[in-house]
Backbone as numpy.savetxt, mean C-alpha at the origin, in Angstrom:
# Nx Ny Nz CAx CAy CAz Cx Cy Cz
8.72 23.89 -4.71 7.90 25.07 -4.71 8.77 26.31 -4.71
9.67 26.29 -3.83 10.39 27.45 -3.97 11.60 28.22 -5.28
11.69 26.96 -5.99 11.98 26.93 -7.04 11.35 28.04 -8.28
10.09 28.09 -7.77 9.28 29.13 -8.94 9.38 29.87 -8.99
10.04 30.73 -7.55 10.61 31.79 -7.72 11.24 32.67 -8.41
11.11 34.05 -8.73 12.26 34.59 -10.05 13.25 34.97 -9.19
13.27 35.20 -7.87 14.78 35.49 -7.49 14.11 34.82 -6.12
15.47 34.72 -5.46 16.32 34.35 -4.13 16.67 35.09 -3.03
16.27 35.71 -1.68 17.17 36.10 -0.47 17.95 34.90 0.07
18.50 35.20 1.38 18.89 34.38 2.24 17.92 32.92 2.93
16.88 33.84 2.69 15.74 32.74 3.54 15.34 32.01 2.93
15.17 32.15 1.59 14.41 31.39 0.28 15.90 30.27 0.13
17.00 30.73 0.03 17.88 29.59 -0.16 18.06 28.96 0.66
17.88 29.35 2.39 18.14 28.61 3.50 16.63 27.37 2.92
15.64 27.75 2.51 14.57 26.58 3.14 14.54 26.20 1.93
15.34 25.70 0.85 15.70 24.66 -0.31 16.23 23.97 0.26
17.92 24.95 0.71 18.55 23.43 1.43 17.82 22.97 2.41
17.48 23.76 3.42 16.91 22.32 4.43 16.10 21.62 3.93
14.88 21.86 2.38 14.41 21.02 2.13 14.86 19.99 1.33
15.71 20.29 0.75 16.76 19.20 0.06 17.62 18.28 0.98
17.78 18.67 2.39 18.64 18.09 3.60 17.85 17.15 3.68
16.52 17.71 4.27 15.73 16.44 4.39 14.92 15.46 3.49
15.18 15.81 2.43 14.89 14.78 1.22 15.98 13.34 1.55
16.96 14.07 1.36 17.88 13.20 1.14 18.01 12.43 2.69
17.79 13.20 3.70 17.91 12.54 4.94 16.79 10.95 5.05
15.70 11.48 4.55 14.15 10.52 4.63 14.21 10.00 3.38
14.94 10.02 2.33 14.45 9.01 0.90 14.33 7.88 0.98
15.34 7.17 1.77 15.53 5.80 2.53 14.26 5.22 2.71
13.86 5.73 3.63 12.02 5.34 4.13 11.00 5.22 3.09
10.86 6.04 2.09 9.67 6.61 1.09 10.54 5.34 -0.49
11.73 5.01 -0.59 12.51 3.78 -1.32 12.06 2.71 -0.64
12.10 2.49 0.81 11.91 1.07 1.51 10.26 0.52 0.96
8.84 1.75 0.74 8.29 1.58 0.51 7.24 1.23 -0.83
8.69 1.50 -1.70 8.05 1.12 -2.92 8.52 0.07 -3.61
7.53 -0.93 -4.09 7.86 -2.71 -4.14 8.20 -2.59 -5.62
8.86 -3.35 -5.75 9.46 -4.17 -7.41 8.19 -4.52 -8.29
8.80 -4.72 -9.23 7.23 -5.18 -10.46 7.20 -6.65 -9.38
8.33 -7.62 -9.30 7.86 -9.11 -8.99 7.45 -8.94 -7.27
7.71 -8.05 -7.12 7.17 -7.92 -5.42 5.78 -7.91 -5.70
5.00 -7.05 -6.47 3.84 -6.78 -6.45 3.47 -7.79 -7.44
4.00 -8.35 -7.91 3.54 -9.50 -8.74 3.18 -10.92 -7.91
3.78 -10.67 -7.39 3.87 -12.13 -6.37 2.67 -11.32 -4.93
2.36 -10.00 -4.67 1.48 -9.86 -3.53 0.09 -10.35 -4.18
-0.21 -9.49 -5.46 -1.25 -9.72 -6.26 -1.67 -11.25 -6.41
-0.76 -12.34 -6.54 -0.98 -13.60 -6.42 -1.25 -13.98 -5.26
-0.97 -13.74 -4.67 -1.48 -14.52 -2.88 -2.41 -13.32 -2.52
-2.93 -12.24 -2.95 -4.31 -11.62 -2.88 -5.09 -12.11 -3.72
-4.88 -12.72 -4.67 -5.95 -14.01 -5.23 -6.24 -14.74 -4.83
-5.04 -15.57 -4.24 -5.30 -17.08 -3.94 -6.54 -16.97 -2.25
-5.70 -15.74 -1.51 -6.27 -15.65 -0.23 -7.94 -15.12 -0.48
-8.28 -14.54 -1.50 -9.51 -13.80 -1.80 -10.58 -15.55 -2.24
-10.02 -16.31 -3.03 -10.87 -17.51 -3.51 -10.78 -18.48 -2.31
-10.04 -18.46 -1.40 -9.95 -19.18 -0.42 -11.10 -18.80 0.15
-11.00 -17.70 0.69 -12.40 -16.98 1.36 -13.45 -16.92 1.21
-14.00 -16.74 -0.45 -15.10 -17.09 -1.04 -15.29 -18.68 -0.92
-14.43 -19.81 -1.03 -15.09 -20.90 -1.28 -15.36 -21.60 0.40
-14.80 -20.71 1.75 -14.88 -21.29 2.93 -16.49 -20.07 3.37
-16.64 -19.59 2.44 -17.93 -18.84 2.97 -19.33 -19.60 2.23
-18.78 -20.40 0.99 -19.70 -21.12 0.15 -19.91 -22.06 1.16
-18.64 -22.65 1.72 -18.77 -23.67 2.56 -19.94 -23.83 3.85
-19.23 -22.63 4.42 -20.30 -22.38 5.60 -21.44 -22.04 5.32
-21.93 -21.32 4.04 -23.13 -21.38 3.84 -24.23 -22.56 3.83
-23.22 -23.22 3.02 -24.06 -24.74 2.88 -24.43 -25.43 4.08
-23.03 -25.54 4.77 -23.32 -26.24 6.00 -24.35 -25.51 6.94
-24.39 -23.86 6.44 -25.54 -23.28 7.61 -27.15 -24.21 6.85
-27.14 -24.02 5.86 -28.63 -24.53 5.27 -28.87 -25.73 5.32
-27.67 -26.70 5.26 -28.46 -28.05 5.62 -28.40 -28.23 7.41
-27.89 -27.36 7.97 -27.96 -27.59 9.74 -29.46 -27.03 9.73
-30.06 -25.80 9.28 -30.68 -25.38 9.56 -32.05 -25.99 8.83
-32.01 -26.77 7.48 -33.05 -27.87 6.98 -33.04 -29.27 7.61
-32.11 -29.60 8.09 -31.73 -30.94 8.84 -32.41 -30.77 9.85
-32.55 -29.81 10.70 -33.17 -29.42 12.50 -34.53 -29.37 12.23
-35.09 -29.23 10.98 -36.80 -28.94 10.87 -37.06 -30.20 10.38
């Protein structure tokens, strides 16, 4: 932002660098958080597998709720 500036004092260059200090201080953290193509390739697969798991143990329990609950009458 401060960049857009057409000119510069003391204060305008002091709060680049510190914001450039702390870029470079925190990039580490904001890098740690961004995954590889096969990172996210491989989460996306086990958010499938875990998503059809779920659906077919809810098919499950469904069933088993309707015949407990036709079986008792």
């Amino acid at each position: 932002m401060y960049d857009q500036y057409k000119s510069h004092d003391d204060a305008t260059l002091s709060y680049m660098g510190g914001a450039l200090h702390r870029f470079h201080t925190l990039k580490d953290h904001f890098l740690l958080g961004q995954a590889g193509t096969k990172a996210k390739a491989k989460a996306n697969a086990q958010r499938t597998e875990l998503v059809k798991n779920r659906d077919v143990d809810k098919e499950l329990m469904l069933e088993l709720g309707c015949c407990a609950r036709s079986g008792g009458n």
